[in-house]
FIDOMI-969698 format. One record per residue: x, y, z of N, C-alpha, C, O, CB in turn; residue in three letters. Coordinates in steps of 0.05 Angstrom, whole numbers, padded with zeros to 5 digits. Glycine has a CB too. Example, Ala and Ser with C-alpha at 12.3 -4.5 7.8 and 13.67 -1.06 7.14 Angstrom:
2
    npx    npy    npz   capx   capy   capz    cpx    cpy    cpz    opx    opy    opz   cbpx   cbpy   cbpz residu
  00264 -00114  00156  00246 -00090  00156  00264 -00066  00156  00285 -00066  00169  00226 -00089  00181    ala
  00257 -00045  00142  00273 -00021  00143  00258  00001  00157  00268  00023  00161  00282 -00012  00114    ser
% end
This chain:
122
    npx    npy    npz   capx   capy   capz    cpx    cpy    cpz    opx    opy    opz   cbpx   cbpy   cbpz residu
 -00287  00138  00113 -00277  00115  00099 -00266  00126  00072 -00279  00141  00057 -00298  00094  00095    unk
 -00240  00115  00065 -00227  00128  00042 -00234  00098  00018 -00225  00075  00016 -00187  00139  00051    unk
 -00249  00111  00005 -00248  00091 -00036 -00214  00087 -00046 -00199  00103 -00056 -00267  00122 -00073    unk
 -00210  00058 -00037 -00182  00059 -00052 -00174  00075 -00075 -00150  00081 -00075 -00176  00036 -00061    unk
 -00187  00081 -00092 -00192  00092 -00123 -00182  00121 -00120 -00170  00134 -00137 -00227  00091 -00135    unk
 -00191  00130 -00086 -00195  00150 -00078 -00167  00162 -00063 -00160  00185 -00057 -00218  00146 -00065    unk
 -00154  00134 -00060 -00126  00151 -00024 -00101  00167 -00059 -00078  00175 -00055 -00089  00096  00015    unk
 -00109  00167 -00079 -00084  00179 -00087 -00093  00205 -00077 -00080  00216 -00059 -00074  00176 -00120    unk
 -00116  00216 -00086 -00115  00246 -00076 -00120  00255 -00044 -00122  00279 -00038 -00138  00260 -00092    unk
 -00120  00233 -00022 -00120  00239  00013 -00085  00237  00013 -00075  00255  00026 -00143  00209  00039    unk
 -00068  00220  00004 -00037  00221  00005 -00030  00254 -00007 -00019  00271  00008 -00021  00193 -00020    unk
 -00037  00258 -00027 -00024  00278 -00038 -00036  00310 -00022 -00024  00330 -00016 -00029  00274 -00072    unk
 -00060  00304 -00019 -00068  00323 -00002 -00060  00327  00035 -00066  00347  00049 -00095  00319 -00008    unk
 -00047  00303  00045 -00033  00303  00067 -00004  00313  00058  00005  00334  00067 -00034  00276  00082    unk
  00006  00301  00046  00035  00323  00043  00039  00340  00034  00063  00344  00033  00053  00320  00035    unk
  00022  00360  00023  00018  00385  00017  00010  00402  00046  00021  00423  00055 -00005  00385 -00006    unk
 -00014  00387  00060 -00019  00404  00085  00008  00403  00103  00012  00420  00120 -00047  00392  00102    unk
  00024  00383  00098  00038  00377  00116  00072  00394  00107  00094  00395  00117  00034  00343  00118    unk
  00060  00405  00082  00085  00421  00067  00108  00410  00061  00130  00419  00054  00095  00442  00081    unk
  00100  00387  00064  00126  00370  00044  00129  00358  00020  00111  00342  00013  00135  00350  00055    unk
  00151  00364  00005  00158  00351 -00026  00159  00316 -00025  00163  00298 -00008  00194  00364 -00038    unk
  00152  00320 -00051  00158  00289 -00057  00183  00279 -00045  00187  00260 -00030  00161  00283 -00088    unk
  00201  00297 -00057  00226  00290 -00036  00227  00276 -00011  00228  00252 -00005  00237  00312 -00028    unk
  00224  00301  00005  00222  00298  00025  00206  00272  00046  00216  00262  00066  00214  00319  00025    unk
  00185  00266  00037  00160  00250  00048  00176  00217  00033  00177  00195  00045  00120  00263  00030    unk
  00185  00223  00012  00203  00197 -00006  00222  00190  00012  00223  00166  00018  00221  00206 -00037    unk
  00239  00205  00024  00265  00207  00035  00258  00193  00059  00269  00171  00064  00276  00236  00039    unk
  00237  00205  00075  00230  00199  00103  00214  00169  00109  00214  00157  00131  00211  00224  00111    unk
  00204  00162  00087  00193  00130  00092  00206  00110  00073  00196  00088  00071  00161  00127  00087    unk
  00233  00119  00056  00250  00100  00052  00245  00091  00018  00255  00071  00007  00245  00077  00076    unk
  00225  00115  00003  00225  00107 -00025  00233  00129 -00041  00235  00150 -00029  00198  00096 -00034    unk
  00238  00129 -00070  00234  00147 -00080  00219  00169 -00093  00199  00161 -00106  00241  00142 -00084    unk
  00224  00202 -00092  00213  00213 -00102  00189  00203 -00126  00165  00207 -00122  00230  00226 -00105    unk
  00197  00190 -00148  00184  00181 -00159  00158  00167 -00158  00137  00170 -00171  00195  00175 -00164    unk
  00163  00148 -00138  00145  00128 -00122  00128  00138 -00109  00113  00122 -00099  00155  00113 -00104    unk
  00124  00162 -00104  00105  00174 -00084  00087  00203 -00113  00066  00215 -00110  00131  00193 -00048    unk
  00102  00203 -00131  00085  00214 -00152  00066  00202 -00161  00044  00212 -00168  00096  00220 -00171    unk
  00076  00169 -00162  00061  00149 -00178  00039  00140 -00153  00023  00125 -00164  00084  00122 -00191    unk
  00033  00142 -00128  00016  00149 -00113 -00007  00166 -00105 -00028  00160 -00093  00023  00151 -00106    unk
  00004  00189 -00115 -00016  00204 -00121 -00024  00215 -00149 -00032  00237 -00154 -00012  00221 -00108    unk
 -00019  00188 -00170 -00040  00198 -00188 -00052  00181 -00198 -00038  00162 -00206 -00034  00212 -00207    unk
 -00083  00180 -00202 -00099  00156 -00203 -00095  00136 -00213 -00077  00140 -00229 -00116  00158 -00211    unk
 -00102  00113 -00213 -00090  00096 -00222 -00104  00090 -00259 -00093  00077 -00277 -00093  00073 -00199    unk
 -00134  00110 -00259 -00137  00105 -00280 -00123  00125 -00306 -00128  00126 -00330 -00163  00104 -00278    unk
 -00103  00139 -00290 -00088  00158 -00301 -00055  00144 -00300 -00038  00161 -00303 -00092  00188 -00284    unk
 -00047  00123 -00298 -00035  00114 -00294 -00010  00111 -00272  00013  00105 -00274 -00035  00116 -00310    unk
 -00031  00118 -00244 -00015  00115 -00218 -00015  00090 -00207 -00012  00076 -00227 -00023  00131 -00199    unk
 -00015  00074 -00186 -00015  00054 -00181 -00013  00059 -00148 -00008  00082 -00141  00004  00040 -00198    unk
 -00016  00042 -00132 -00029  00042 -00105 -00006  00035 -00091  00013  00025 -00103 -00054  00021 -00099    unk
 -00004  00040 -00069  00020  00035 -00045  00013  00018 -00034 -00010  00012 -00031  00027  00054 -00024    unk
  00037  00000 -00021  00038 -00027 -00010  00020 -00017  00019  00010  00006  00020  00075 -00042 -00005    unk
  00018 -00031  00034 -00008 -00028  00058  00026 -00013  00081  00028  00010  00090 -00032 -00076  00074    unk
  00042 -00032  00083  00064 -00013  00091  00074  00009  00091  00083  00020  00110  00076 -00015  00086    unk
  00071  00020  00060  00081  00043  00060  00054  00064  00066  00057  00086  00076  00096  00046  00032    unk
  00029  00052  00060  00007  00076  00078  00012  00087  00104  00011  00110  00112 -00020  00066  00085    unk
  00019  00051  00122  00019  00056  00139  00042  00077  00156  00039  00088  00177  00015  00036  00144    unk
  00067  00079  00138  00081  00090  00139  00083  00121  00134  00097  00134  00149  00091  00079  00128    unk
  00066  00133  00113  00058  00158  00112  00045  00173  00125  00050  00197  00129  00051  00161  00098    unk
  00014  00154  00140 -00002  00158  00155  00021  00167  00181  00013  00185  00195 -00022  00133  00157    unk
  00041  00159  00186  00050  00173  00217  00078  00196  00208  00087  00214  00223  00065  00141  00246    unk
  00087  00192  00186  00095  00219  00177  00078  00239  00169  00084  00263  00174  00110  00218  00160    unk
  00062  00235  00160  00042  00261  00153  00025  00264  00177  00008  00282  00178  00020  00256  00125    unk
  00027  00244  00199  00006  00249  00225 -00022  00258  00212 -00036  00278  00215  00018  00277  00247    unk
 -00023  00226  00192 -00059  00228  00189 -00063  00196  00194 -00047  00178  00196 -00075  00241  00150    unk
 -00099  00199  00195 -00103  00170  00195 -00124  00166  00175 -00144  00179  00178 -00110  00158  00223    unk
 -00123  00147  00152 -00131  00149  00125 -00161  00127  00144 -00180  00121  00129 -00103  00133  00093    unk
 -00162  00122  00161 -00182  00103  00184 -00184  00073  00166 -00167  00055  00166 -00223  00120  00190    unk
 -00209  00074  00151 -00206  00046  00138 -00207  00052  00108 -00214  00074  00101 -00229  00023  00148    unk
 -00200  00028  00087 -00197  00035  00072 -00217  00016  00051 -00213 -00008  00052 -00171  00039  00072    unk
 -00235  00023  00037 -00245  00013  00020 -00235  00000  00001 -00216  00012 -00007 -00255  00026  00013    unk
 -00239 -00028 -00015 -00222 -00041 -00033 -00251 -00044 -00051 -00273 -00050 -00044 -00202 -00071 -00022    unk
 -00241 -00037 -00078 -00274 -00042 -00101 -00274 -00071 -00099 -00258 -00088 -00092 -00273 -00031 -00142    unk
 -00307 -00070 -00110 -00322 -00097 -00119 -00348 -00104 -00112 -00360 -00087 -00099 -00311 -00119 -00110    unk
 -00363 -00128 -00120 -00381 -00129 -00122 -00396 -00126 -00084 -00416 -00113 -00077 -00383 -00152 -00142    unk
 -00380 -00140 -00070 -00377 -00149 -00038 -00359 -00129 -00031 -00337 -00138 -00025 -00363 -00180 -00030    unk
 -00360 -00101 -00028 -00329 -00083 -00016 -00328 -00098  00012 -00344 -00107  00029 -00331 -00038 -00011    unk
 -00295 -00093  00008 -00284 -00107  00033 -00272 -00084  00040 -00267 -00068  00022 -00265 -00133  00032    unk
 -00264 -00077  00068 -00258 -00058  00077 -00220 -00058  00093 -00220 -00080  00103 -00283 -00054  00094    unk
 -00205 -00051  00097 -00187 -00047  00105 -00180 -00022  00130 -00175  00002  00128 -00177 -00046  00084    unk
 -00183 -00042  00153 -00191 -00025  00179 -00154 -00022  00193 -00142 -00036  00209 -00220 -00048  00204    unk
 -00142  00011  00175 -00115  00019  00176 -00107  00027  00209 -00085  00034  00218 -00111  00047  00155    unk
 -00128  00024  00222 -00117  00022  00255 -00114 -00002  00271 -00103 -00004  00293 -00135  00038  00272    unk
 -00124 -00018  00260 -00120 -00045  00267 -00095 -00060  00253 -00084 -00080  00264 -00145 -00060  00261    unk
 -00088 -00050  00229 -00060 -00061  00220 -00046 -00042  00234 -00022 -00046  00231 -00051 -00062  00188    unk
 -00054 -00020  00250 -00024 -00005  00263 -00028 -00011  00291 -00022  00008  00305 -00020  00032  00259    unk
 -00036 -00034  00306 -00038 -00053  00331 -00017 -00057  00331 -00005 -00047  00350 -00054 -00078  00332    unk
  00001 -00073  00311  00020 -00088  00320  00022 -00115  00330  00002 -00129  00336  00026 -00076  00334    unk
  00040 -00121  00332  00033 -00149  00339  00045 -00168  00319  00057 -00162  00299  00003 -00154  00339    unk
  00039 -00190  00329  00040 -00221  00307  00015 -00213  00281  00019 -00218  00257  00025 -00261  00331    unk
 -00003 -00205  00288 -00030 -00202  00264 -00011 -00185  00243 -00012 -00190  00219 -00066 -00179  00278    unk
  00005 -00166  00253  00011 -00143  00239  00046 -00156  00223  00058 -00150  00202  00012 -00111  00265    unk
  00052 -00173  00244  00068 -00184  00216  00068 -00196  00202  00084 -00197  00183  00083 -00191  00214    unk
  00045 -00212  00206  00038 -00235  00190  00031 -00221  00162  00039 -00226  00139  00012 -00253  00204    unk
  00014 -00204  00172  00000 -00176  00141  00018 -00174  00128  00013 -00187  00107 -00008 -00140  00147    unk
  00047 -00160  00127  00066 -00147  00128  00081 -00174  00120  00098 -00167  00105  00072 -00130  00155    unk
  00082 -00199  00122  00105 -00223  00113  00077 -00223  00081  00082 -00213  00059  00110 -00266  00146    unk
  00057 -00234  00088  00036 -00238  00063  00046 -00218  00035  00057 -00222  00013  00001 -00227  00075    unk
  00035 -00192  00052  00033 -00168  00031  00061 -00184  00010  00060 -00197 -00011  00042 -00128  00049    unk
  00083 -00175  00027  00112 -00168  00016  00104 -00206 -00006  00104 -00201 -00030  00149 -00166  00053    unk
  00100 -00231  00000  00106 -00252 -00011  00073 -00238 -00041  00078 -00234 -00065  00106 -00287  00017    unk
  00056 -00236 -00034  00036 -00227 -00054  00050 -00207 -00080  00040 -00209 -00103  00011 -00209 -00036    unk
  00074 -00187 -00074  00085 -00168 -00078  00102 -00181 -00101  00100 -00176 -00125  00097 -00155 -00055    unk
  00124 -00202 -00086  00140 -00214 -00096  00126 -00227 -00130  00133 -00220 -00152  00149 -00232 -00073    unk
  00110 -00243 -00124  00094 -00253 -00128  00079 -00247 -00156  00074 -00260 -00176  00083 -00252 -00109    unk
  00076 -00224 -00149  00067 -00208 -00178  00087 -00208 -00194  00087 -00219 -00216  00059 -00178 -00177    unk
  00116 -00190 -00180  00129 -00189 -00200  00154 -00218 -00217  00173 -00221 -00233  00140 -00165 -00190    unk
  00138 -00231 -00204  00158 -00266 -00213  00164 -00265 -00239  00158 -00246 -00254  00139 -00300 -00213    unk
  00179 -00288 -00246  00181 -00291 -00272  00165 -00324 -00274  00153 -00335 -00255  00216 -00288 -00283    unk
  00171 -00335 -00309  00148 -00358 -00305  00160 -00375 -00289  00143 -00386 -00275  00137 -00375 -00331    unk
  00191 -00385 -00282  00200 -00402 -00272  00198 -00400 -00241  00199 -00422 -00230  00221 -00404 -00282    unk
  00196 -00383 -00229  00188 -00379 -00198  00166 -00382 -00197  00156 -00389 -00176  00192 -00355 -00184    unk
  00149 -00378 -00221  00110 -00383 -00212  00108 -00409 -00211  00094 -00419 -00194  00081 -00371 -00238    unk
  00121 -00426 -00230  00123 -00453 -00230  00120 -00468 -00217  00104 -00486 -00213  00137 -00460 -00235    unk
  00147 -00457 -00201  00161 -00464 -00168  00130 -00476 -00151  00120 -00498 -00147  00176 -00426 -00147    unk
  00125 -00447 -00144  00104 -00435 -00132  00085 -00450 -00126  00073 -00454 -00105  00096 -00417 -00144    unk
  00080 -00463 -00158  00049 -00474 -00163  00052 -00502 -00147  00037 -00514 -00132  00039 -00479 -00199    unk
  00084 -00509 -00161  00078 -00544 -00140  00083 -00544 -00117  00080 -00566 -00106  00095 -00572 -00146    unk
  00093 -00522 -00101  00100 -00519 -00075  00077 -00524 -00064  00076 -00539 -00045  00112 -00495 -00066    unk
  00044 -00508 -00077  00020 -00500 -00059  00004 -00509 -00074 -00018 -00497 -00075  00014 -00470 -00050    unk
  00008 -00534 -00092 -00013 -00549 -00112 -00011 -00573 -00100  00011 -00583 -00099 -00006 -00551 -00144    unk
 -00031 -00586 -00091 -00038 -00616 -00085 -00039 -00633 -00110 -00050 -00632 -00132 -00065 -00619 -00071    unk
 -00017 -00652 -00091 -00016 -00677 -00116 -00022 -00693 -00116 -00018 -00707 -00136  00000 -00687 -00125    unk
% end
């Protein structure tokens, strides 16, 4: 089981075994070099975590399987990365969420607004 806190250094250590550059591994699942630096470096160092997509995405270019993934807290909840790679309706539904959660963050106030009376009872 990988400590979320923990997959920057199992990413960076799969594309090294796997002998590929940032480049390269950037290129091949559709982000930039950059984006995959900021992956592998902690987040308390100021890296930041990959969408559940793009793990899942590395996990079969680097031909690893990160298995499940630990999320902190008081209750850890776990993230079981072979069951989001099933497929399926479960796996788009994940995959429609993530991306709207994503969005979501990065809103401005007038889309949160939106938002609120769309999914606020009146």
């Amino acid at each position: 089981m990988v400590k979320i806190e923990e997959l920057h250094g199992y990413i960076l250590a799969a594309r090294k075994k796997a002998r590929m550059t940032q480049r390269e591994l950037g290129k091949r699942i559709g982000v930039t070099p950059q984006a995959i630096g900021q992956w592998e470096k902690s987040v308390r160092d100021g890296g930041v975590l990959p969408p559940l997509r793009r793990i899942k995405q590395m996990e079969e270019v680097l031909r690893v399987d990160f298995g499940e993934i630990e999320l902190p807290g008081d209750n850890p909840q776990h993230i079981n990365m072979n069951f989001l790679k099933a497929g399926g309706v479960t796996d788009t539904l994940l995959e429609r969420r993530v991306k709207l959660i994503e969005a979501i963050l990065h809103a401005d106030e007038m889309t949160l607004e939106l938002i609120e009376r769309v999914v606020s009872p009146r």
